[in-house]
C-alpha positions as CSV (number, residue, x, y, z in Angstrom):
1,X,29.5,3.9,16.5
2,X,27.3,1.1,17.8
3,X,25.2,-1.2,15.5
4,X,22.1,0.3,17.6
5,X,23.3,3.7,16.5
6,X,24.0,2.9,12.9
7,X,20.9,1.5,12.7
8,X,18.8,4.4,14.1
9,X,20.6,6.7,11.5
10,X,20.1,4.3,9.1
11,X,16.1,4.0,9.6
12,X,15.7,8.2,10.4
13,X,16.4,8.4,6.8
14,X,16.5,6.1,3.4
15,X,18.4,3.3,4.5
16,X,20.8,3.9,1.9
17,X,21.8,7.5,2.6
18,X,22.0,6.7,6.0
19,X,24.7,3.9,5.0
20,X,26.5,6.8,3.5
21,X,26.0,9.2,6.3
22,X,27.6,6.0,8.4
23,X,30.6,5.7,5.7
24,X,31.4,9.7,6.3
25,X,31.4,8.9,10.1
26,X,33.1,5.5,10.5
27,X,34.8,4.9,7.2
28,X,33.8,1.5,7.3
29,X,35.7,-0.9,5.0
30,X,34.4,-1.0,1.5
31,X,33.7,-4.8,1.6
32,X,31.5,-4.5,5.0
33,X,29.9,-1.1,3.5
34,X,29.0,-3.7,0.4
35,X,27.9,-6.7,2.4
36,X,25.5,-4.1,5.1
37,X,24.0,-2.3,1.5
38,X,23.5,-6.7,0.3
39,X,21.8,-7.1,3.3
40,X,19.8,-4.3,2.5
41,X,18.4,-5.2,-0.6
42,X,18.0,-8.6,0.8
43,X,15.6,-7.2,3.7
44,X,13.9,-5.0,0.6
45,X,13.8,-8.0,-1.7
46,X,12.3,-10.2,1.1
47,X,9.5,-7.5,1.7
48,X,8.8,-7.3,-2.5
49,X,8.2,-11.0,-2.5
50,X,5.9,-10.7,0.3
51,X,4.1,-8.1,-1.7
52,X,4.0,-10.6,-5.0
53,X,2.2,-12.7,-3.0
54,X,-0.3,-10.6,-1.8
55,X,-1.0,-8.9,-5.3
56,X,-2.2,-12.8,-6.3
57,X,-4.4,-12.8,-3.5
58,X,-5.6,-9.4,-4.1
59,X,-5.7,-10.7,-8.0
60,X,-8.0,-13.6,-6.7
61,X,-10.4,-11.2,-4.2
62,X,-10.7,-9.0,-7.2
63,X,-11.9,-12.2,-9.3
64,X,-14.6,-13.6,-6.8
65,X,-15.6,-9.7,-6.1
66,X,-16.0,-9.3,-10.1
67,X,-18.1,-13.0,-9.8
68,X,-20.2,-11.3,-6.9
69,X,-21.0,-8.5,-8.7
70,X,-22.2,-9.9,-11.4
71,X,-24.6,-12.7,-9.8
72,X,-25.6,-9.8,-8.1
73,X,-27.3,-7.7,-11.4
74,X,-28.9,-10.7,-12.3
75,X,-32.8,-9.1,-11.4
76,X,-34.3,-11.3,-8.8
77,X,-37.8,-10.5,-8.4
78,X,-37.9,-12.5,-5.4
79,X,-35.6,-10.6,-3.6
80,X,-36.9,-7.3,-4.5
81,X,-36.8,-5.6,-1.3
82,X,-34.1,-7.9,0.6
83,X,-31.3,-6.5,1.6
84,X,-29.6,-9.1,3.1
85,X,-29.7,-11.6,0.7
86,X,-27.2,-14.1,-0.5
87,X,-26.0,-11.6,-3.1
88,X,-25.6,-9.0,-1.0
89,X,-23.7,-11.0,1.9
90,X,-21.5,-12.7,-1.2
91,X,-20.2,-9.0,-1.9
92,X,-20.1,-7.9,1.4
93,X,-18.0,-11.1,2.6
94,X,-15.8,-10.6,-0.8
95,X,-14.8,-6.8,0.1
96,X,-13.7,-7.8,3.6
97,X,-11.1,-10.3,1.7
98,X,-10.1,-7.4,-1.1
99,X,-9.8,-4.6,1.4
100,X,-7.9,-7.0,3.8
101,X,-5.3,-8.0,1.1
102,X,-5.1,-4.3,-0.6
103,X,-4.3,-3.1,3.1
104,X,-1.1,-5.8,3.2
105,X,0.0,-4.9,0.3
106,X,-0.4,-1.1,1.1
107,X,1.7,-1.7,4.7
108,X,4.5,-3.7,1.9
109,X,4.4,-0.4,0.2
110,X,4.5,1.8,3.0
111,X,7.3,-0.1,4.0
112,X,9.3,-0.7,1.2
113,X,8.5,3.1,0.7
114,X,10.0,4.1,4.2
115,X,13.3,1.9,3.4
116,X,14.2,2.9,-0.2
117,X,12.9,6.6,0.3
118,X,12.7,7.9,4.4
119,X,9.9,7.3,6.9
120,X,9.2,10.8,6.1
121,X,8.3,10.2,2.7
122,X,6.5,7.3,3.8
123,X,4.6,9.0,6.7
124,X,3.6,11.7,3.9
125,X,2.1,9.6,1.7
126,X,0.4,7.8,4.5
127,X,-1.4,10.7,5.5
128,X,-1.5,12.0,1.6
129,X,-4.1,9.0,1.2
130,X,-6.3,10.7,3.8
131,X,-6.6,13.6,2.4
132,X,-6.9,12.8,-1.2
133,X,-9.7,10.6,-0.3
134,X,-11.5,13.4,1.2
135,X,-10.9,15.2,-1.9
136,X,-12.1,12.5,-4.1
137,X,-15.2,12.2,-2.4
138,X,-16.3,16.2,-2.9
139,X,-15.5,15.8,-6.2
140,X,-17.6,13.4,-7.2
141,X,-20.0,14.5,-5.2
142,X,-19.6,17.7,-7.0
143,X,-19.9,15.7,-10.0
144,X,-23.8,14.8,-9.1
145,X,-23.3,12.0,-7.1
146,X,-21.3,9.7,-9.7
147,X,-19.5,7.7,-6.6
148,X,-17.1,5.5,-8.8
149,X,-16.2,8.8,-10.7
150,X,-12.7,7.8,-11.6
151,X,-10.4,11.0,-10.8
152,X,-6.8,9.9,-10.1
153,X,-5.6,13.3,-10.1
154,X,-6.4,13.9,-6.3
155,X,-3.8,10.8,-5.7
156,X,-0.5,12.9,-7.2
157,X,0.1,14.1,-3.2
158,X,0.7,10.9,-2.4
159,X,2.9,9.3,-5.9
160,X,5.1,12.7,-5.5
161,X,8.0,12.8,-3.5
C-alpha cells in the first residue's frame, strides 16, 4: 500500500479507524502504527491550538461588540432618525470581526470534527447548521417575532452523531 493510498483511506473515514483499517491490510509494525497515530494527534493538537487562539479573538470581538451595544442604547436625541451613525457603524464594523473569527473557529471545528469523527460526520453537521437555522428562525417567528428567542433545541442535528 502506498502512503497516497493509506492516506486516502485514512481521510474517507476518522483518521483513526482508518489507521486500523490500514493495520488489518498491511500489518504495519506496532512502533510505526504508534509513531503515524503520534503524528496524528500532533496534526489534531496543532489545529486545537489554532482554535485557542481564535476563541481569544472571538472572546475580544464579543467584548468590543458588548461595548457597541451598549454606547448604542444610550438615547441620542440628536441622532433620532440616523441610521448611519457612529453607533450603528461601531456595531456593524464589530459583527464583521465576531462573525469572521466565529467562522475560523467553526472551519477548526469542522475540521477537527472530520479528523477525530469522518468527513461524513463533519459534512452532516455542516449542512445540519443550515437547516437548524431555518428552523430557528420559524420558530421564533412563530413565537411573535422575539428574534433572539433563545431555542437550542433546533441545534441537536448538528451536536448528534
Amino acid at each position: 500500500m502506498t502512503t497516497e493510498e493509506g492516506n486516502k483511506i485514512a481521510t474517507e473515514e476518522c483518521w483513526f479507524y482508518g489507521l486500523e483499517k490500514i493495520n488489518k491490510t498491511v500489518n504495519l509494525p506496532a512502533d510505526k502504527s504508534a509513531r503515524i497515530k503520534a503524528g496524528m494527534f500532533g496534526l489534531i493538537l496543532e489545529k486545537i491550538l489554532e482554535a485557542k487562539r481564535e476563541i481569544a479573538k472571538l472572546e475580544a470581538a464579543v467584548q468590543r461588540m458588548e461595548s457597541a451595544a451598549r454606547a448604542g442604547t444610550i438615547v441620542k436625541p440628536a441622532e433620532g432618525k440616523n441610521f448611519t451613525s457612529a453607533d450603528i457603524q461601531r456595531i456593524r464594523s464589530e459583527m464583521k470581526a465576531l462573525h469572521g473569527w466565529t467562522i475560523s473557529l467553526l472551519e477548526s471545528d469542522i475540521s477537527i470534527l472530520a479528523a477525530v469523527e469522518s468527513p461524513r460526520v463533519a459534512g452532516q453537521s455542516v449542512t445540519g447548521l443550515q437547516k437548524s437555522f431555518a428552523e430557528l428562525w420559524a420558530l421564533r417567528v412563530q413565537a411573535g417575532f422575539k428574534m433572539m428567542g433563545r431555542m437550542p433545541g433546533v441545534f441537536d442535528r448538528v451536536i448528534s452523531y
